[in-house]
C-alpha positions as CSV (number, residue, x, y, z in Angstrom):
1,X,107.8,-55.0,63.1
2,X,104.2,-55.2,62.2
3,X,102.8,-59.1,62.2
4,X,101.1,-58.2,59.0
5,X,103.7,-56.1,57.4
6,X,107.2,-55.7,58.6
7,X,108.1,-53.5,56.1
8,X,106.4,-51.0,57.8
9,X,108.5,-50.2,60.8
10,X,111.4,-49.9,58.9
11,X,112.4,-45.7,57.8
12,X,111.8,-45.2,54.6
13,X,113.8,-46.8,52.0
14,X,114.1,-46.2,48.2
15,X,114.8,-50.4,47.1
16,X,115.8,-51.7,43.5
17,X,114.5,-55.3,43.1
18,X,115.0,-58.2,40.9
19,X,112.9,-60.9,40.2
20,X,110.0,-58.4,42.0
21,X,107.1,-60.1,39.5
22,X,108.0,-63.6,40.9
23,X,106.3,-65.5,43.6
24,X,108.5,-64.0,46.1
25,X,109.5,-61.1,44.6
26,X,105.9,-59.9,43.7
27,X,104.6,-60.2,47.6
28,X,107.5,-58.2,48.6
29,X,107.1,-55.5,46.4
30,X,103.8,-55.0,47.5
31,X,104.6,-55.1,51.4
32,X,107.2,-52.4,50.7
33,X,104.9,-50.1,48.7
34,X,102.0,-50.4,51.0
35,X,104.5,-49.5,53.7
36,X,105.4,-46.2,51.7
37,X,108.7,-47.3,50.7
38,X,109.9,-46.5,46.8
39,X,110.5,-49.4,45.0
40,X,112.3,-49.8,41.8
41,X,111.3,-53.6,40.0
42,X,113.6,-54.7,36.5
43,X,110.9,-56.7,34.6
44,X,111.8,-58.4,30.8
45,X,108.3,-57.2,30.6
46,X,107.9,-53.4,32.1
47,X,104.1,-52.4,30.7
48,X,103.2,-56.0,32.8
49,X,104.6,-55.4,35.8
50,X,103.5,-51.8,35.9
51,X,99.8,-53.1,36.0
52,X,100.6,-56.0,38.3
53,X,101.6,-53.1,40.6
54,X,99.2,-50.7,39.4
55,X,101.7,-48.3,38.7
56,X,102.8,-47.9,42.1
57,X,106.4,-49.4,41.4
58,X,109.1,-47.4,38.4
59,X,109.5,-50.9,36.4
60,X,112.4,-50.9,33.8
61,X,113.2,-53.3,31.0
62,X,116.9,-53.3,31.8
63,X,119.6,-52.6,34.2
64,X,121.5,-50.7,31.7
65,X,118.6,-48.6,31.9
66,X,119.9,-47.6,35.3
67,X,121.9,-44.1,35.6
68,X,124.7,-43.7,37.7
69,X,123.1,-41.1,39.9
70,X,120.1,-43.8,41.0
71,X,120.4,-44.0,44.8
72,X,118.5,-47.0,46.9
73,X,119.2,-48.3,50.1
74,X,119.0,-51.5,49.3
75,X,119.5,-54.2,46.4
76,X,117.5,-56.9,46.8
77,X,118.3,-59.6,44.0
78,X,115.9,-62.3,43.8
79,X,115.9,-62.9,39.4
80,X,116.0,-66.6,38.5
81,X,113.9,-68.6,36.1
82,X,112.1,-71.1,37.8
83,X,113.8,-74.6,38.4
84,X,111.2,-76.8,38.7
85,X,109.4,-77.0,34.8
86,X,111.2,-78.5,31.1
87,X,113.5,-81.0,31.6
88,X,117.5,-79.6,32.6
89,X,118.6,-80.2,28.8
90,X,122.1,-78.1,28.2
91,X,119.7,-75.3,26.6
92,X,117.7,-75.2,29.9
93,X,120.7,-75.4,32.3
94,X,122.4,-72.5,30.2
95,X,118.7,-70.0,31.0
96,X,118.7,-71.1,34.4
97,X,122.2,-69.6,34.7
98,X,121.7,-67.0,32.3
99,X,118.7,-65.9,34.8
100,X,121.0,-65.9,37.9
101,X,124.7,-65.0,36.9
102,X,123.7,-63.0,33.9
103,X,121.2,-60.7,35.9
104,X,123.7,-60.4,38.9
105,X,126.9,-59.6,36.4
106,X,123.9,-56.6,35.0
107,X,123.5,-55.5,38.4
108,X,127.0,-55.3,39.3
109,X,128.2,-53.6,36.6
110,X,125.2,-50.6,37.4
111,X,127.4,-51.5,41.3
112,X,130.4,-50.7,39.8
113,X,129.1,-47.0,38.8
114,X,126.8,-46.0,40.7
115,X,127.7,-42.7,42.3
116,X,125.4,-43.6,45.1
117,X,126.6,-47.0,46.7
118,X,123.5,-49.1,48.6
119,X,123.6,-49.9,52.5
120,X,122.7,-53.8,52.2
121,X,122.5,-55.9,48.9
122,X,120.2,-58.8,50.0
123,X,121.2,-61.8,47.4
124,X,118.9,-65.0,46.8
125,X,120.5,-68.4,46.3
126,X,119.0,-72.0,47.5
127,X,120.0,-75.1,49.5
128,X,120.7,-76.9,46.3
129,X,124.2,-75.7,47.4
130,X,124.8,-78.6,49.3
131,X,123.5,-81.0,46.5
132,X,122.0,-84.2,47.4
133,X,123.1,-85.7,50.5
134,X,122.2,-88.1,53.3
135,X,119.3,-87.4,55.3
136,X,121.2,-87.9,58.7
137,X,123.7,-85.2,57.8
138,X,122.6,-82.0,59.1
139,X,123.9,-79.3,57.2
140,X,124.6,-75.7,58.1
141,X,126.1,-72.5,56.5
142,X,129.3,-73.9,57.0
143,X,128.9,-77.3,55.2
144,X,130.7,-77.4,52.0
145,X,129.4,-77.9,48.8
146,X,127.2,-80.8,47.2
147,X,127.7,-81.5,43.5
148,X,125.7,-82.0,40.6
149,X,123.7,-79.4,38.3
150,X,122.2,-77.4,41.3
151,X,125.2,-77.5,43.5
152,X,127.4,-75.6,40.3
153,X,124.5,-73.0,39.5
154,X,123.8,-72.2,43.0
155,X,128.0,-71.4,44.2
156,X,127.8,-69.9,40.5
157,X,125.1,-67.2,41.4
158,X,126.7,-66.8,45.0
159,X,130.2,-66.3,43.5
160,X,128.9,-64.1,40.8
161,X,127.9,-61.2,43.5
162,X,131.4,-61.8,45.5
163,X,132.3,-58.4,44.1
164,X,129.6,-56.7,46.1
165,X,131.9,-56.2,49.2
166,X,134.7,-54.6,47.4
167,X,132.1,-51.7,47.6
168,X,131.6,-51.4,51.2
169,X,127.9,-52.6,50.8
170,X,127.1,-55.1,53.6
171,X,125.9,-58.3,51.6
172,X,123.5,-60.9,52.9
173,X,122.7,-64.5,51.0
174,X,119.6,-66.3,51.5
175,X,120.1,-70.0,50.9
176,X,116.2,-70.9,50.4
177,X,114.6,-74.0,50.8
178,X,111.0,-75.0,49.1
179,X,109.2,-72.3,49.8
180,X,105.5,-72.6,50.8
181,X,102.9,-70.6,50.3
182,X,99.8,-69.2,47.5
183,X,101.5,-70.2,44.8
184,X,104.5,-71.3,43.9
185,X,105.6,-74.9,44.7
186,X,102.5,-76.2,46.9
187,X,99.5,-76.3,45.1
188,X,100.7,-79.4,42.9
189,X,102.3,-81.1,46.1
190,X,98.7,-80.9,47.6
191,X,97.0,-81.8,44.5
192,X,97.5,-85.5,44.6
193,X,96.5,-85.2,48.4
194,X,93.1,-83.2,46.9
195,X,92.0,-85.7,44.2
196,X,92.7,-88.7,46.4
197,X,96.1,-89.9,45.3
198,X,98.0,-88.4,47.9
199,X,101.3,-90.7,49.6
200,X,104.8,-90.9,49.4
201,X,107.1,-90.2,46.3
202,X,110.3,-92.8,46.0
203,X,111.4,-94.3,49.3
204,X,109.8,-91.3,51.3
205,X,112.9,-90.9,53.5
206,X,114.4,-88.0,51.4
207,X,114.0,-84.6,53.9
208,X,111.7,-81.7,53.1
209,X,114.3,-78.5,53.9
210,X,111.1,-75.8,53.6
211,X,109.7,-72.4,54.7
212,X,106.8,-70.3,54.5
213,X,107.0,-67.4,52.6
214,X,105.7,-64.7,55.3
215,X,108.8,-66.0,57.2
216,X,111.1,-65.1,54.0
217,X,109.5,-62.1,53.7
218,X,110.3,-61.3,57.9
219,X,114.1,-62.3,57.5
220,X,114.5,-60.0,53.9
221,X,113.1,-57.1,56.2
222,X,115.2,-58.5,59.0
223,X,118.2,-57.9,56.6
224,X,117.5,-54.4,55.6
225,X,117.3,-52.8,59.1
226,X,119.9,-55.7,61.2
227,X,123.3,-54.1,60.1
228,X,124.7,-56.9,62.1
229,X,123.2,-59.4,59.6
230,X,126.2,-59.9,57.0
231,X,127.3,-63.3,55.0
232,X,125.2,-66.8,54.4
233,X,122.1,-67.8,55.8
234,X,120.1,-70.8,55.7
235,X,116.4,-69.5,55.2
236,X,114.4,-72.4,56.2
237,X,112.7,-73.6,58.5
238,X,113.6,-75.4,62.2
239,X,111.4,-78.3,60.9
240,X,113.0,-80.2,58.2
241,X,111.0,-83.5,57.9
242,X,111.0,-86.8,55.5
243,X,109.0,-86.7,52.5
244,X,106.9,-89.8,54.4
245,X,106.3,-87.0,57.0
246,X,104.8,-84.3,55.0
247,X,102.6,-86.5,53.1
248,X,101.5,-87.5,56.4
249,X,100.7,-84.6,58.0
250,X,99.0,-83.2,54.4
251,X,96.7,-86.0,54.6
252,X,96.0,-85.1,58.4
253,X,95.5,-81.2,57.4
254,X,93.6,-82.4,54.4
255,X,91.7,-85.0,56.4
256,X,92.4,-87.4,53.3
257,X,93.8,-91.0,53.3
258,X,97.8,-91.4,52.0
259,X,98.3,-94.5,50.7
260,X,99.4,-93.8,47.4
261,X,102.9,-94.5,46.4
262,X,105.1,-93.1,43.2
263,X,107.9,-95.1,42.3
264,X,110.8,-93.4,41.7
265,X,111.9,-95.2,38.9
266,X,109.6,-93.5,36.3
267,X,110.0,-89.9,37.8
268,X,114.0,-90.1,37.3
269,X,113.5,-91.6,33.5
270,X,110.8,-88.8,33.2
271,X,112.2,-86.0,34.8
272,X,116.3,-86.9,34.3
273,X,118.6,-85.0,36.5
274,X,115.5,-82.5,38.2
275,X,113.5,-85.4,39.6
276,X,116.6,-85.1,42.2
277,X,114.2,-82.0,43.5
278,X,111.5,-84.3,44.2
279,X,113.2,-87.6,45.0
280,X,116.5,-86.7,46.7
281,X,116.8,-84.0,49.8
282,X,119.1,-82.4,52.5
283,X,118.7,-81.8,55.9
284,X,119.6,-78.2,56.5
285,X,119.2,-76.1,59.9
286,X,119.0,-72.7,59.7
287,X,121.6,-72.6,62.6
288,X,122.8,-68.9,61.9
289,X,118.9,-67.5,62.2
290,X,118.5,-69.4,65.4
291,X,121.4,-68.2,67.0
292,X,120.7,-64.5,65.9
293,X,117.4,-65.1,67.9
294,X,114.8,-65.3,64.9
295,X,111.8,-66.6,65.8
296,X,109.5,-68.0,62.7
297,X,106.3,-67.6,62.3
298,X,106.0,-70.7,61.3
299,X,108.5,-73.2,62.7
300,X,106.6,-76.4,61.7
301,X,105.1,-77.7,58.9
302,X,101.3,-78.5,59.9
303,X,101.2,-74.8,61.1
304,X,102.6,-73.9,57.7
305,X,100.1,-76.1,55.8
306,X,96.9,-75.4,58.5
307,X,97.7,-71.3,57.7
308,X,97.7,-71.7,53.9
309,X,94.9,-74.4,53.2
């Protein structure tokens, strides 16, 4: 697979995606179309997406607006509303599921008539699966499930797409961890560090379970074209480290002092249940990846950081 695209190796493939104008969703749209592969994107907002893809990519407003006779190689479902933002009232805890379940129930029912069944249906979840837990547990794809908020939506979007298999289509679930890159969740972790402020937030022992995006982007590609790839997979990275750690090794990128400490009193009154994204942790391996032989790209955090700053 090409370093720079690894979408391009792989034989042509006609791919219906969800979540394709997010922060993952929208670089791997773009791999695949400058690869040559036909991409189908559902978007709430189709005129959007079809300039954010210059009208490269068929964008529809629904799944319903999928026919039966639709053919694509692969499903790759990645729709959720972001997590981190308002505070998990019972409004916002009913979109966040809404944007998982409710999307993957859509795309299952287009599943369940389809004349035209896909190869691989490549399904997103994250490691708030296993809930918040001690950092000296190490958890794998076998550990059971955590509790709390995240914990129930995340086994509720993995459960929703159990049907999947029922078809014959080979299913693969990403459990992601924080996922680094342009965008997304590490431009305000590195502010602080920018203006300054930067240190650790609570105690600082709470583990960092992260990856870089090119590496996601490697493993979803991975997944299309390994038909020996099949079940749960921990998509992070080897290097798990405290939140003391990454604040340390910012400031050493950054070549800024971290000294700065946020309590975590005010962040849990502030934030209520989701400051346990920022003050709470796991320590997950991605044990199945390793032993499948996947190297990453990026298998520590200060090369993750020193390639994206």
């Amino acid at each position: 697979m090409s370093a720079d695209n690894p979408y391009q190796a792989l034989p042509r493939q006609s791919v219906l995606i969800t979540g394709g104008t997010g922060f993952i969703g929208a670089a791997l749209v773009r791999h695949l179309l400058d690869a040559g592969h036909s991409v189908t994107v559902y978007a709430r907002d189709p005129v959007r997406a079809t300039r954010q893809f210059q009208g490269r990519a068929r964008c529809v407003p629904s799944l319903s607006a999928l026919k039966t006779s639709d053919q694509f190689d692969t499903v790759i479902n990645l729709a959720g509303a972001p997590v981190l933002g308002p505070r998990w009232s019972p409004q916002r805890q009913a979109q966040l599921l809404a944007s998982r379940v409710g999307v993957t129930q859509a795309l299952l029912a287009w599943l369940n008539s389809a004349a035209h069944k896909p190869g691989v249906w490549i399904q997103a979840s994250a490691i708030g699966y296993y809930g918040v837990r001690d950092a000296d547990e190490l958890l794998t794809e076998a550990s059971a499930k955590g509790s709390g908020f995240m914990a129930a939506l995340c086994d509720q979007w993995e459960q929703s797409a159990q049907a999947v298999q029922t078809h014959g289509v080979r299913k693969v679930v990403l459990r992601l961890g924080l996922v680094f890159g342009p965008g997304g969740a590490l431009p305000p972790l590195l502010l602080p560090h920018r203006l300054f402020v930067g240190g650790r937030m609570g105690d600082g022992k709470q583990v960092l379970s992260w990856i870089h995006r090119k590496d996601v982007l490697q493993i979803i590609a991975r997944a299309i074209c390994d038909t020996t790839m099949q079940g749960t997979y921990n998509a992070v990275a080897p290097g798990a480290l405290s939140q003391a750690e990454f604040a340390r090794t910012v400031g050493k990128v950054l070549r800024r002092p971290v000294w700065f400490h946020i309590p975590a009193t005010p962040v849990r009154w502030a934030a209520g249940e989701m400051a346990e994204l920022l003050l709470d942790g796991q320590h997950v391996t991605p044990l199945r990846l390793l032993q499948e032989g996947y190297a990453f790209k990026f298998p520590t955090v200060e090369q993750a950081l020193r390639d994206l700053v």
